[in-house]
MOPAC internal coordinates of N, CA, C and O (Angstrom, degrees):
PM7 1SCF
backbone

  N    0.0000 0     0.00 0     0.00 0    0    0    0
  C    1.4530 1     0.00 0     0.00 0    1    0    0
  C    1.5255 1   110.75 1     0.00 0    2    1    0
  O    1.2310 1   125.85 1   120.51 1    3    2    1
  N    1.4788 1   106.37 1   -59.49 1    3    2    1
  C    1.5685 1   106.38 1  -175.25 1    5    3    2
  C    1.8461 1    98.99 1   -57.06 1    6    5    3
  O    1.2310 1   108.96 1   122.02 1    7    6    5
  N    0.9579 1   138.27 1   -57.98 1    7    6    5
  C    1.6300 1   138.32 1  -178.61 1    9    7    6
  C    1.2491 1   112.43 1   -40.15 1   10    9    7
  O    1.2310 1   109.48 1   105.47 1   11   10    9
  N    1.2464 1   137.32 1   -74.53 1   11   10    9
  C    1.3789 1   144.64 1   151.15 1   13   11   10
  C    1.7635 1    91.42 1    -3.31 1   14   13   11
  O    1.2310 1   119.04 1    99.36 1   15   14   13
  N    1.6772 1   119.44 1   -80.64 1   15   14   13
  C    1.2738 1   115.26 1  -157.96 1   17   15   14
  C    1.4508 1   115.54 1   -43.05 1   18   17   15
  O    1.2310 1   135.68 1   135.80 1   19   18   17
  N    1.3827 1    87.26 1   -44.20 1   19   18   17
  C    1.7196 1   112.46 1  -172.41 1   21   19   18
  C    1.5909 1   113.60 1   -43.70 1   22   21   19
  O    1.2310 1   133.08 1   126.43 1   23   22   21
  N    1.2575 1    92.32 1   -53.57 1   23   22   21
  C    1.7192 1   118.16 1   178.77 1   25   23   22
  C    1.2955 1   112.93 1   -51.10 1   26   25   23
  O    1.2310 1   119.52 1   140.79 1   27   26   25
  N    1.5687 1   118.52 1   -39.21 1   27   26   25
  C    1.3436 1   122.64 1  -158.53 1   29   27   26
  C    1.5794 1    94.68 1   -88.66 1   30   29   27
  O    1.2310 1   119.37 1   130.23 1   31   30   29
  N    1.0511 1   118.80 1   -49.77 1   31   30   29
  C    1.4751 1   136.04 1   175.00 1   33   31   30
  C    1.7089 1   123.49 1   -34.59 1   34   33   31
  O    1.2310 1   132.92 1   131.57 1   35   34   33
  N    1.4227 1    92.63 1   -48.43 1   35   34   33
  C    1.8120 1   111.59 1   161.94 1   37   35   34
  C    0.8920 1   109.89 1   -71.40 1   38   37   35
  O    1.2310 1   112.24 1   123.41 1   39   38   37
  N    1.2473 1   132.24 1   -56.59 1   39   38   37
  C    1.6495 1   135.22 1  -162.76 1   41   39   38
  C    1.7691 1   102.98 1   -66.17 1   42   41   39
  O    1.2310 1   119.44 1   136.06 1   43   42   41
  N    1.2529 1   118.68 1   -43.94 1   43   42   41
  C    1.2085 1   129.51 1   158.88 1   45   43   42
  C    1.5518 1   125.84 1   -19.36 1   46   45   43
  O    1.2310 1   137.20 1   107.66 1   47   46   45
  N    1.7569 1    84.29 1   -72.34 1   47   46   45
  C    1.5499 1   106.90 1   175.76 1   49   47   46
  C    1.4746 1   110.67 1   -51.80 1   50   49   47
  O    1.2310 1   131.21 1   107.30 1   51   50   49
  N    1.4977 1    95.97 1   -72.70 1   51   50   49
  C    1.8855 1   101.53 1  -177.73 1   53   51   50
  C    1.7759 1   119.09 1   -32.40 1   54   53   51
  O    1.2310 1   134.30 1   163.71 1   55   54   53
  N    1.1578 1    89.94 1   -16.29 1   55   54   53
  C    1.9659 1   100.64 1  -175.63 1   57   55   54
  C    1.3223 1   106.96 1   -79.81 1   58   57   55
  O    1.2310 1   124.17 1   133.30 1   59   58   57
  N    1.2277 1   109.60 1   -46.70 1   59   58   57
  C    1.3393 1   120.48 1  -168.33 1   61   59   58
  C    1.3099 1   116.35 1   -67.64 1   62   61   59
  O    1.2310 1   129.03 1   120.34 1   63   62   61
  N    1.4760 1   100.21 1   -59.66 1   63   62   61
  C    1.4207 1   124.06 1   162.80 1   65   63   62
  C    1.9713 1   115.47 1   -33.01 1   66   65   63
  O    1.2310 1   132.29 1   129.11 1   67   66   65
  N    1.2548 1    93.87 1   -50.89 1   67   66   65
  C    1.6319 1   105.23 1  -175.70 1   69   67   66
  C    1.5567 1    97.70 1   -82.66 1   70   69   67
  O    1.2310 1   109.81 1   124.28 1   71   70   69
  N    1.0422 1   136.72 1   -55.72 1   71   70   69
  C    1.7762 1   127.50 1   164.55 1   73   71   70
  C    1.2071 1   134.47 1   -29.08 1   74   73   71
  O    1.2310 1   121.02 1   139.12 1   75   74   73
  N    1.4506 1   115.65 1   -40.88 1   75   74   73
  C    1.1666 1   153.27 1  -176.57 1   77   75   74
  C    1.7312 1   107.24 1   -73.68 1   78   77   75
  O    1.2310 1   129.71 1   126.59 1   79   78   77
  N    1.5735 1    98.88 1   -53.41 1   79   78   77
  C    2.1670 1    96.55 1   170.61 1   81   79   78
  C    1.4392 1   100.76 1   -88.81 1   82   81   79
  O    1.2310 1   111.15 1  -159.79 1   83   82   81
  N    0.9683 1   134.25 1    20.21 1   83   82   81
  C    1.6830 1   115.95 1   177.53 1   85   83   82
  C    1.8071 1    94.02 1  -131.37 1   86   85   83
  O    1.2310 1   117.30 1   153.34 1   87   86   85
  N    0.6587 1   122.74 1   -26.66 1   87   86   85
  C    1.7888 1   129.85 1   168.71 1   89   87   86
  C    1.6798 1   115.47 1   -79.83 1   90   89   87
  O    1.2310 1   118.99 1   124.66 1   91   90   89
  N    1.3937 1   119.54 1   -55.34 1   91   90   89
  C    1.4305 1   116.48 1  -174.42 1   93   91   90
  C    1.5910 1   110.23 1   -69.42 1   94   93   91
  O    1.2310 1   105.42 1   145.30 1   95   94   93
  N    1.0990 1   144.62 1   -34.70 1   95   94   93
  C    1.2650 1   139.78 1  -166.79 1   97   95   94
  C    2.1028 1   102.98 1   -73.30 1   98   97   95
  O    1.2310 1   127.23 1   144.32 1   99   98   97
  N    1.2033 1   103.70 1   -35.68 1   99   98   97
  C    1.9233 1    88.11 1   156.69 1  101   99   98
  C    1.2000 1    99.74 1   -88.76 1  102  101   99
  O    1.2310 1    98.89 1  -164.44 1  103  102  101
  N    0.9022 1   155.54 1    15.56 1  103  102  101
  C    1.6746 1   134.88 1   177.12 1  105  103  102
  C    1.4128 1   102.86 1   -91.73 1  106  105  103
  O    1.2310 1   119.95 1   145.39 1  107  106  105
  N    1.5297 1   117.70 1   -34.61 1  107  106  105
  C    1.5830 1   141.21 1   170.39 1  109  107  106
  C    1.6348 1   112.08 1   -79.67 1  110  109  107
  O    1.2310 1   117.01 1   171.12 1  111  110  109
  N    1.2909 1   123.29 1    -8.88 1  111  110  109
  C    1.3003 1    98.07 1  -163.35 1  113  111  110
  C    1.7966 1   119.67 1   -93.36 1  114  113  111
  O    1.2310 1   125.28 1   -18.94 1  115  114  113
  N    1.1953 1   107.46 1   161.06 1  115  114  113
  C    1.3608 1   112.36 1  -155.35 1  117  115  114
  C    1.8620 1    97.61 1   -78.92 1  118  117  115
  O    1.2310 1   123.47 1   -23.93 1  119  118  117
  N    1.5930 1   110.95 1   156.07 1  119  118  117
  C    1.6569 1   118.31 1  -161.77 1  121  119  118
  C    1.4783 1    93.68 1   -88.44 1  122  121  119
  O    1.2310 1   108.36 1   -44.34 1  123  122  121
  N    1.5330 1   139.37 1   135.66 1  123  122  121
  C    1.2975 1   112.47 1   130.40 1  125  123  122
  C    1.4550 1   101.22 1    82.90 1  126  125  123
  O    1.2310 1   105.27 1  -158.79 1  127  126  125
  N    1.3035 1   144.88 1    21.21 1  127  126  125
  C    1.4329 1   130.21 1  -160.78 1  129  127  126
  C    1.2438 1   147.88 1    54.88 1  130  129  127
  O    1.2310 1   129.07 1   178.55 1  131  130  129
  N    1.7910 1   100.13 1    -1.45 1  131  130  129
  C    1.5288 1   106.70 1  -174.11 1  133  131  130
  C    1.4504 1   127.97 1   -74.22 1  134  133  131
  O    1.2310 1   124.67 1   -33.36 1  135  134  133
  N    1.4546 1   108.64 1   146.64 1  135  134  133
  C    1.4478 1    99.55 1  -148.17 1  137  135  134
  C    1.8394 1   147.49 1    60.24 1  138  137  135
  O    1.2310 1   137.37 1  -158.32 1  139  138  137
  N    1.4046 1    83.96 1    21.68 1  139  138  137
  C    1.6748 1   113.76 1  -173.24 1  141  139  138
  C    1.8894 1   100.99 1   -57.05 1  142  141  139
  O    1.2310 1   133.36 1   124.75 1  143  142  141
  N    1.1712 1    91.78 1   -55.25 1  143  142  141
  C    1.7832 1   103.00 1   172.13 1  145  143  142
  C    1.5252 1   123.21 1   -19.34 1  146  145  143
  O    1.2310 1   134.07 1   112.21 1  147  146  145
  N    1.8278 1    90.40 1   -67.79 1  147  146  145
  C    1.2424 1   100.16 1  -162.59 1  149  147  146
  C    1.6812 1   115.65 1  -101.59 1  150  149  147
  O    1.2310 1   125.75 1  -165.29 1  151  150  149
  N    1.3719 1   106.57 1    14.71 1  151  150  149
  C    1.5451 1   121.96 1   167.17 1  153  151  150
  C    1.3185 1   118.90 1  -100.67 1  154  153  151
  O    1.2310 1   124.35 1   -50.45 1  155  154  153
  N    1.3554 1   109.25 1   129.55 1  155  154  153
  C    1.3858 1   116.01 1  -167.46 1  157  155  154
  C    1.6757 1   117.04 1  -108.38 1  158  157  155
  O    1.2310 1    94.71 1   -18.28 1  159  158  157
  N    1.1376 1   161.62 1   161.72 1  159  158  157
  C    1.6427 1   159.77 1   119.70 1  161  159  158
  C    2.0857 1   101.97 1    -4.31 1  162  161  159
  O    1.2310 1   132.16 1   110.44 1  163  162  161
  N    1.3549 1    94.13 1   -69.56 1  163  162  161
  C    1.5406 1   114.56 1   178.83 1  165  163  162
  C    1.7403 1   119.20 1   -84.62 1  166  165  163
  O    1.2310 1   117.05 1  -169.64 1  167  166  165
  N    1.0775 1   123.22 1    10.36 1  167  166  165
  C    1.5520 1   113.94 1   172.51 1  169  167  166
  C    1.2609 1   115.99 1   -69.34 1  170  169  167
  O    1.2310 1   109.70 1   169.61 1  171  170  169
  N    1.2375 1   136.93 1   -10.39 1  171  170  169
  C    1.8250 1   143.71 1   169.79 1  173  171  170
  C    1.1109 1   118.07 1    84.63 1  174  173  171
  O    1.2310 1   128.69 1  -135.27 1  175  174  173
  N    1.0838 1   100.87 1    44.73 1  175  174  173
  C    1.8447 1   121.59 1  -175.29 1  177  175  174
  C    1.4587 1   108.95 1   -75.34 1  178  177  175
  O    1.2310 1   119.14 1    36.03 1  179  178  177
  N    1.1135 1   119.24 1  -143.97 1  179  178  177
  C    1.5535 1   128.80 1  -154.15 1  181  179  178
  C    1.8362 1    85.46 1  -112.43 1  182  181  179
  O    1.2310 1   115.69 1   159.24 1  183  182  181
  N    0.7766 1   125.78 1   -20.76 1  183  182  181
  C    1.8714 1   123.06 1   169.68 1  185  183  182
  C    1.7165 1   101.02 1   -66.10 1  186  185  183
  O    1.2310 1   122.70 1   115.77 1  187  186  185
  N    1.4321 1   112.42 1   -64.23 1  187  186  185
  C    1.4162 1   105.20 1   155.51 1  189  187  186
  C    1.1636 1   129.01 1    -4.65 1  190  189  187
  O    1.2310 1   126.91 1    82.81 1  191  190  189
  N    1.6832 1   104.31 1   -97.19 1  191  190  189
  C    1.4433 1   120.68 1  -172.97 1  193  191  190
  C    1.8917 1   107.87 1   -37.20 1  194  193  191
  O    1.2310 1   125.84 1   142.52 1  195  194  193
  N    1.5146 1   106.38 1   -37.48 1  195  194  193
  C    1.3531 1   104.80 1  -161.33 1  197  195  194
  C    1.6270 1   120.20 1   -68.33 1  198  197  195
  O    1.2310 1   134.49 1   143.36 1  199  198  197
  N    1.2714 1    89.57 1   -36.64 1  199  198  197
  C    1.7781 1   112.02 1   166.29 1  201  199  198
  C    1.8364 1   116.47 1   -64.87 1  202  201  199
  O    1.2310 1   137.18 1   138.17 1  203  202  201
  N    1.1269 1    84.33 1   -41.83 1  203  202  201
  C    1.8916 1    76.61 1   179.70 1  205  203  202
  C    1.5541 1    93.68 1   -83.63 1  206  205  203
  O    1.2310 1   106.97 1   120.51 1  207  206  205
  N    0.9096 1   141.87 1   -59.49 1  207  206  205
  C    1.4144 1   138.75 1  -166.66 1  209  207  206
  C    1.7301 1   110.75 1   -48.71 1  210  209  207
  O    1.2310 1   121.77 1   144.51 1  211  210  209
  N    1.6393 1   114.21 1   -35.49 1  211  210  209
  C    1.7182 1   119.02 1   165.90 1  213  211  210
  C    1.3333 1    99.97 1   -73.80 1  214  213  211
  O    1.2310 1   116.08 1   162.98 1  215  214  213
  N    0.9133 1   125.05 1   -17.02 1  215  214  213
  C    1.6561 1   128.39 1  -164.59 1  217  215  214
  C    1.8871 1    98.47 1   -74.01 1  218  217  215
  O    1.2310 1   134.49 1   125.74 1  219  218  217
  N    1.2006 1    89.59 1   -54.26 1  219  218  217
  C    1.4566 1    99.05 1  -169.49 1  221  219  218
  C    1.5274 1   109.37 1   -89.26 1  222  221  219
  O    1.2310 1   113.86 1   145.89 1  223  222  221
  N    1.1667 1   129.23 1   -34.11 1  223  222  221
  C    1.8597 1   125.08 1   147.16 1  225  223  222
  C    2.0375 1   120.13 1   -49.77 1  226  225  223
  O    1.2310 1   122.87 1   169.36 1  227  226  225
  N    1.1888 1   112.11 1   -10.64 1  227  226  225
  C    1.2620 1   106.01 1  -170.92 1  229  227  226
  C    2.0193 1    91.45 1   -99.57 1  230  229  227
  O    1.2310 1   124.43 1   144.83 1  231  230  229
  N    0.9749 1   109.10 1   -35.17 1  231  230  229
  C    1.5489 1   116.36 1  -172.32 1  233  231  230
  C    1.5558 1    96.76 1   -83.59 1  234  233  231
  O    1.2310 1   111.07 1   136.60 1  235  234  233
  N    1.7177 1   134.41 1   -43.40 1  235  234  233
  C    1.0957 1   122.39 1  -163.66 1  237  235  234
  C    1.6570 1   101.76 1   -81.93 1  238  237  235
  O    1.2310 1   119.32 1   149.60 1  239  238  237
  N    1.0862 1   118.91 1   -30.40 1  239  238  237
  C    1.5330 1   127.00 1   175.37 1  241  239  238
  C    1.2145 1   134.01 1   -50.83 1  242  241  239
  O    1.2310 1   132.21 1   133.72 1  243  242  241
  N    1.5510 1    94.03 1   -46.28 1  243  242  241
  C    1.5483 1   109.91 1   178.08 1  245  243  242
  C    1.7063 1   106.13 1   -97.31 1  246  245  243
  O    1.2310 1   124.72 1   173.81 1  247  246  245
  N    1.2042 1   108.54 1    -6.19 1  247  246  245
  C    1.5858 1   108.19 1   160.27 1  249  247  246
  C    1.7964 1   105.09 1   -74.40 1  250  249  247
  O    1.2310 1   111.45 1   139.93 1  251  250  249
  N    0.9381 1   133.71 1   -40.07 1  251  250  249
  C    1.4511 1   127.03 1   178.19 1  253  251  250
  C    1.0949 1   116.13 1   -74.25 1  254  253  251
  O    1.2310 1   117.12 1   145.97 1  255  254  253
  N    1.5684 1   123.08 1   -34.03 1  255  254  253
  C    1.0705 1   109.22 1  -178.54 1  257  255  254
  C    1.8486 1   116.52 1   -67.41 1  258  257  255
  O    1.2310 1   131.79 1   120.96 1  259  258  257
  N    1.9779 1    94.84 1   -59.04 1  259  258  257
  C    1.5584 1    83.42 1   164.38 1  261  259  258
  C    1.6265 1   137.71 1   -12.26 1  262  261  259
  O    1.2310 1   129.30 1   113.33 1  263  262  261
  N    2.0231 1    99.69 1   -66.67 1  263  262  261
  C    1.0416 1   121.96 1  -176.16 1  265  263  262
  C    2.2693 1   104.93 1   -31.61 1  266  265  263
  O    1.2310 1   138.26 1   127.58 1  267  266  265
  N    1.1892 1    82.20 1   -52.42 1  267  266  265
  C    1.9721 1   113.99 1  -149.48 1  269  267  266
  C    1.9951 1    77.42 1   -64.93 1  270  269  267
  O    1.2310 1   117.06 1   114.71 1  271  270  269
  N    1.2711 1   123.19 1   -65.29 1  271  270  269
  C    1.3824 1   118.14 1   173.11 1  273  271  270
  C    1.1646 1   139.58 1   -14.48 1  274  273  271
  O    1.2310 1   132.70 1   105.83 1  275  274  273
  N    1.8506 1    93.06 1   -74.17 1  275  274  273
  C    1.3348 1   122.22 1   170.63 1  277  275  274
  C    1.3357 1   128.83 1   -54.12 1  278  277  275
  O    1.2310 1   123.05 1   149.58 1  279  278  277
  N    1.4714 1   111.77 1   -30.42 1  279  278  277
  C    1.7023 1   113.94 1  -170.16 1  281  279  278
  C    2.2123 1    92.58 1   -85.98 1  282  281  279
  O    1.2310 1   128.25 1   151.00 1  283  282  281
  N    1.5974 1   101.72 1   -29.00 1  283  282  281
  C    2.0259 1    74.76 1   171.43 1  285  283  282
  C    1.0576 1   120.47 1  -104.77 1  286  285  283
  O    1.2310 1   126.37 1  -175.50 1  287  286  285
  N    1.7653 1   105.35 1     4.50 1  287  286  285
  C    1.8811 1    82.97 1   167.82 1  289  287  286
  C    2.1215 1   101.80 1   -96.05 1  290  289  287
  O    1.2310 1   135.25 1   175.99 1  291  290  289
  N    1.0511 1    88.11 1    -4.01 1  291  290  289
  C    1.7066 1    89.30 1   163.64 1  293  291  290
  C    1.3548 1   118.87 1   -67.08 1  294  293  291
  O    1.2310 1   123.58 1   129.89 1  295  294  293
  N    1.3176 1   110.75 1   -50.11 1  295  294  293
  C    1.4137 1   118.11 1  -165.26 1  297  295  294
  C    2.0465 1    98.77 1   -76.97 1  298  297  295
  O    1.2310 1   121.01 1   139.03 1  299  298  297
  N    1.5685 1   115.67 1   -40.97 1  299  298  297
  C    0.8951 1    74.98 1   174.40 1  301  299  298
  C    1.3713 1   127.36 1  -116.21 1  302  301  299
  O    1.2310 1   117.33 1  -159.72 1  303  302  301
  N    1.4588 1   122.68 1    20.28 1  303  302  301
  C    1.5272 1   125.65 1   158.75 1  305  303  302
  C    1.9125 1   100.83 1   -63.55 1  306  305  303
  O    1.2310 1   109.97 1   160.58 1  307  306  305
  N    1.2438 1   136.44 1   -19.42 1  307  306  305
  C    1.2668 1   136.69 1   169.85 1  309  307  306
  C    1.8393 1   110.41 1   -54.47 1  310  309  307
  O    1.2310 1   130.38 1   126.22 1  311  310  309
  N    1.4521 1    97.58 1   -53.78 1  311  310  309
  C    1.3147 1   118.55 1  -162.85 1  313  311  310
  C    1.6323 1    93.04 1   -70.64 1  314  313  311
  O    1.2310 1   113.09 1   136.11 1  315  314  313
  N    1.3071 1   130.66 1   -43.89 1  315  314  313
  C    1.4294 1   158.75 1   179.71 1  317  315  314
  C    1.4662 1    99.76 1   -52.09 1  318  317  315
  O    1.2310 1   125.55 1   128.87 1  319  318  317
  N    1.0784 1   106.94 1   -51.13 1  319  318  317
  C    1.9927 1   103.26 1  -167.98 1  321  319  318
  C    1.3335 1   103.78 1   -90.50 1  322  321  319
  O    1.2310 1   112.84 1   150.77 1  323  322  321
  N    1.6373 1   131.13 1   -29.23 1  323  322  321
  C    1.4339 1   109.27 1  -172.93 1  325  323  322
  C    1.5345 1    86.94 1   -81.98 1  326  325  323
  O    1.2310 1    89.29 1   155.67 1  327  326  325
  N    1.1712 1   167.85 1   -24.33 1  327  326  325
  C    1.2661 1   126.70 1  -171.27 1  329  327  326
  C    1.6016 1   115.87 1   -93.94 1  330  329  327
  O    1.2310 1   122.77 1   167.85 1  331  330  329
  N    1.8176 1   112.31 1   -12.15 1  331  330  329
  C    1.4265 1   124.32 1   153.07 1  333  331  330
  C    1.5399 1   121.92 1  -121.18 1  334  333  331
  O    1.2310 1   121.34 1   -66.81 1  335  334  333
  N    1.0131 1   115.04 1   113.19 1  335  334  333
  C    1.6518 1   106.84 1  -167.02 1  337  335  334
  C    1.8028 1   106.67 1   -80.98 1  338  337  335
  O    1.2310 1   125.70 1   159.95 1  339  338  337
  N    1.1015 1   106.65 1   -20.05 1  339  338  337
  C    1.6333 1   122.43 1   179.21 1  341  339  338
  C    1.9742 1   115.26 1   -76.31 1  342  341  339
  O    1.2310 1   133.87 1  -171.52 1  343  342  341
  N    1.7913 1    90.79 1     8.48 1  343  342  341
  C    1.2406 1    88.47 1   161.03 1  345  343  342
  C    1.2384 1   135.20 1  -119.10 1  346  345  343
  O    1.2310 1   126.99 1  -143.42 1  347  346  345
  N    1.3722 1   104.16 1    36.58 1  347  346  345
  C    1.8192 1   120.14 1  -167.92 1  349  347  346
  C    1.2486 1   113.07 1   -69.32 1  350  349  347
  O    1.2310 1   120.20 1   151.76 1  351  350  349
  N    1.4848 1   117.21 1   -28.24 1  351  350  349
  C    1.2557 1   110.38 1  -165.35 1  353  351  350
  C    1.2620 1    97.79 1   -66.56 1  354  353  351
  O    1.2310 1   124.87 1   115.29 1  355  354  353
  N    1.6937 1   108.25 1   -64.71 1  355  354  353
  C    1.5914 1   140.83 1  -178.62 1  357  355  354
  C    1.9602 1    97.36 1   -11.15 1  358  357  355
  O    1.2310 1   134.21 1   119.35 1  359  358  357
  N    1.2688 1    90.13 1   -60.65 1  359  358  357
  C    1.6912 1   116.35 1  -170.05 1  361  359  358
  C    1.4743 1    93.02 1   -49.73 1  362  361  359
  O    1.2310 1   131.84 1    98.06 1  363  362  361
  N    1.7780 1    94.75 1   -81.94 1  363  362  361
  C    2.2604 1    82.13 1  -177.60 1  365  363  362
  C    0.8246 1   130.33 1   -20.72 1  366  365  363
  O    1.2310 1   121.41 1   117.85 1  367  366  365
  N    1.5450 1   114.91 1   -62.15 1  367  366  365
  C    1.3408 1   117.50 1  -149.71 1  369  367  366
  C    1.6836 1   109.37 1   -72.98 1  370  369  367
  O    1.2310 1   118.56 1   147.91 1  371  370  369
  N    1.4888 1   120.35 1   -32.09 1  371  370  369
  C    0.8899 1   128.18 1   154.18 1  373  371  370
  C    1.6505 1   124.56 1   -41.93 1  374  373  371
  O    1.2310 1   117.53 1   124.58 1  375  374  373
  N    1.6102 1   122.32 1   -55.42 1  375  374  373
  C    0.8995 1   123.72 1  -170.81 1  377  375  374
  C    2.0910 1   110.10 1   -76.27 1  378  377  375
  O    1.2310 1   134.13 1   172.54 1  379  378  377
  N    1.4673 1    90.28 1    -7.46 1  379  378  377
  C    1.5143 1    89.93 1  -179.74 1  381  379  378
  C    1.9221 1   112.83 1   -99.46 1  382  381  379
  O    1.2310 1   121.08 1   163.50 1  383  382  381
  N    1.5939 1   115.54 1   -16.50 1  383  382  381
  C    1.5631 1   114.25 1   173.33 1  385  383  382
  C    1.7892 1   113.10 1   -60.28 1  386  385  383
  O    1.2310 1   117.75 1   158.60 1  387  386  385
  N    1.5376 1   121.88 1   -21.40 1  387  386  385
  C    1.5498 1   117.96 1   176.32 1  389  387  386
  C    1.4332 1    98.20 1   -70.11 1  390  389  387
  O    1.2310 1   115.83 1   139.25 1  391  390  389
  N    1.1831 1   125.53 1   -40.75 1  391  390  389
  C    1.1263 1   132.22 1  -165.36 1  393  391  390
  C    1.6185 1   116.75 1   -59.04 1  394  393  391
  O    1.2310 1   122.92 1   171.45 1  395  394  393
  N    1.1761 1   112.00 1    -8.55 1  395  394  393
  C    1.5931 1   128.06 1  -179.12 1  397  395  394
  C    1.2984 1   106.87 1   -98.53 1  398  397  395
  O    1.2310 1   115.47 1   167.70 1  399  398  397
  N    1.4142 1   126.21 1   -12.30 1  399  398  397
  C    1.4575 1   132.29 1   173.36 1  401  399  398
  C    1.4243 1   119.12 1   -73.39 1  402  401  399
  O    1.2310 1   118.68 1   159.72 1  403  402  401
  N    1.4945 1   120.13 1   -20.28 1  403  402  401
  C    1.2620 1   128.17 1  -175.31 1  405  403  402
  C    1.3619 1   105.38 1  -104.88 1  406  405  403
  O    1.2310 1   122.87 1   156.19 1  407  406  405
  N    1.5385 1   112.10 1   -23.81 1  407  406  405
  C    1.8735 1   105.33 1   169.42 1  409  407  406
  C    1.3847 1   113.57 1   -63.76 1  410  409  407
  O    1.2310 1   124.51 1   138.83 1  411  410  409
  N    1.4630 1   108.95 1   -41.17 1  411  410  409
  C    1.4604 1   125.76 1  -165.78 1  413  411  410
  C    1.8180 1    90.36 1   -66.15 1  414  413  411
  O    1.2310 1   120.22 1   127.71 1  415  414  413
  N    1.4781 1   117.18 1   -52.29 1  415  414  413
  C    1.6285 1    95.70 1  -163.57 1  417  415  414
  C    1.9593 1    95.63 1   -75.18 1  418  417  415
  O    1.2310 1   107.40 1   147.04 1  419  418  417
  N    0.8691 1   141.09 1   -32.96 1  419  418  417
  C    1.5323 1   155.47 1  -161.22 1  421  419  418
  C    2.1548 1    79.26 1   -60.30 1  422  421  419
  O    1.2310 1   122.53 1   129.12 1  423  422  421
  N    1.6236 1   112.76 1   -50.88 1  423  422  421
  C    1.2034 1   107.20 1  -155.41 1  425  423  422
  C    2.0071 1   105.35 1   -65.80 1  426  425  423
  O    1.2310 1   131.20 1   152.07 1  427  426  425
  N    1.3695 1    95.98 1   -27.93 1  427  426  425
  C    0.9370 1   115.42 1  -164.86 1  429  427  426
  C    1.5782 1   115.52 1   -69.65 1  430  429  427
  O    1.2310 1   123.10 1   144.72 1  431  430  429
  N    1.2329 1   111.66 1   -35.28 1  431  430  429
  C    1.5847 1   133.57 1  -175.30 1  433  431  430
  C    1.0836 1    97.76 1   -76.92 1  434  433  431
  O    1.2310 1   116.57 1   129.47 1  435  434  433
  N    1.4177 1   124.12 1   -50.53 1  435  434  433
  C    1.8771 1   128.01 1  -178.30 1  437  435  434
  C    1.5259 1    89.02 1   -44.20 1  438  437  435
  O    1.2310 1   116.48 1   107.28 1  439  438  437
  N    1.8518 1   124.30 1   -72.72 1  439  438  437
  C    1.3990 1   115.44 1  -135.94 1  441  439  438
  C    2.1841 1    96.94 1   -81.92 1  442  441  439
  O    1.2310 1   127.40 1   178.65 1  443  442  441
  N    1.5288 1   103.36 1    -1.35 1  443  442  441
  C    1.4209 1    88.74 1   166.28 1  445  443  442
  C    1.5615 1   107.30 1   -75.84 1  446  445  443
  O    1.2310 1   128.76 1   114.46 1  447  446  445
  N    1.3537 1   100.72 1   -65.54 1  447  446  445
  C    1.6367 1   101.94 1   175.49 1  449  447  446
  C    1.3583 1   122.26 1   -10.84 1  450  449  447
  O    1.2310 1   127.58 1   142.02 1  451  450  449
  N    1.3369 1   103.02 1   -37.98 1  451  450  449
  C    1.8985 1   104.48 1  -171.54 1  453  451  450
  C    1.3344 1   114.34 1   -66.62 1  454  453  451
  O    1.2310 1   118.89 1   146.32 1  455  454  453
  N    1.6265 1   119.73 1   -33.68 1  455  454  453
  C    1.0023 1   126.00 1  -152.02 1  457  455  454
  C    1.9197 1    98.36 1   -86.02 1  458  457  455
  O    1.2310 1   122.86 1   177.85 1  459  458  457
  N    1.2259 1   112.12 1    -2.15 1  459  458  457
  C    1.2560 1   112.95 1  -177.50 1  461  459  458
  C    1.1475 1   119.53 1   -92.90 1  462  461  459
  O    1.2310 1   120.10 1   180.00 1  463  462  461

């Protein structure tokens, strides 16, 4: 019950969160060119914030999910090896493919980062 809530609660967020960078950047944007001069690509405006803030949702995200992976193919490559112990490898290698989900978002945050 409480998980379910939990679930709904994130999923919630992530909406908002994602509404919020695809809606605010016209809500901000400048009329007509004014002030074109003194606006830059790099001045650390609200494009900024938006990039580091995906930056850090793409790495914290795919850290939970991993997390959420790892604990059932843990639990049951555990359950898996005491009744065959000759399946450890089987088990690793398994327990190590989630583990590529958090490089991939980690990779991902680097090539936002750049753009800042």
């Amino acid at each position: 019950m409480k998980r379910n809530v939990l679930a709904k609660l994130l999923l919630t967020g992530m909406v908002l969160v994602a509404g919020l960078c695809v809606l605010l950047p016209g809500a901000v944007a400048q009329e007509d060119g004014a002030h074109a001069e003194e606006a830059s690509a790099d001045d650390g405006g609200l494009g900024t914030l938006g990039i580091a803030i995906a930056a850090g949702l793409a790495v914290g995200l795919c850290g939970i999910g991993t997390g959420m992976a790892q604990s059932a193919v843990g639990a049951g490559g555990t359950g898996a090896m005491a009744e065959k112990p000759e399946l450890f490898t089987n088990v690793l290698i398994l327990f190590a493919i989630p583990e590529t989900i958090v490089l991939f978002g980690f990779v991902i945050a680097i090539m936002m980062q750049g753009k800042i």
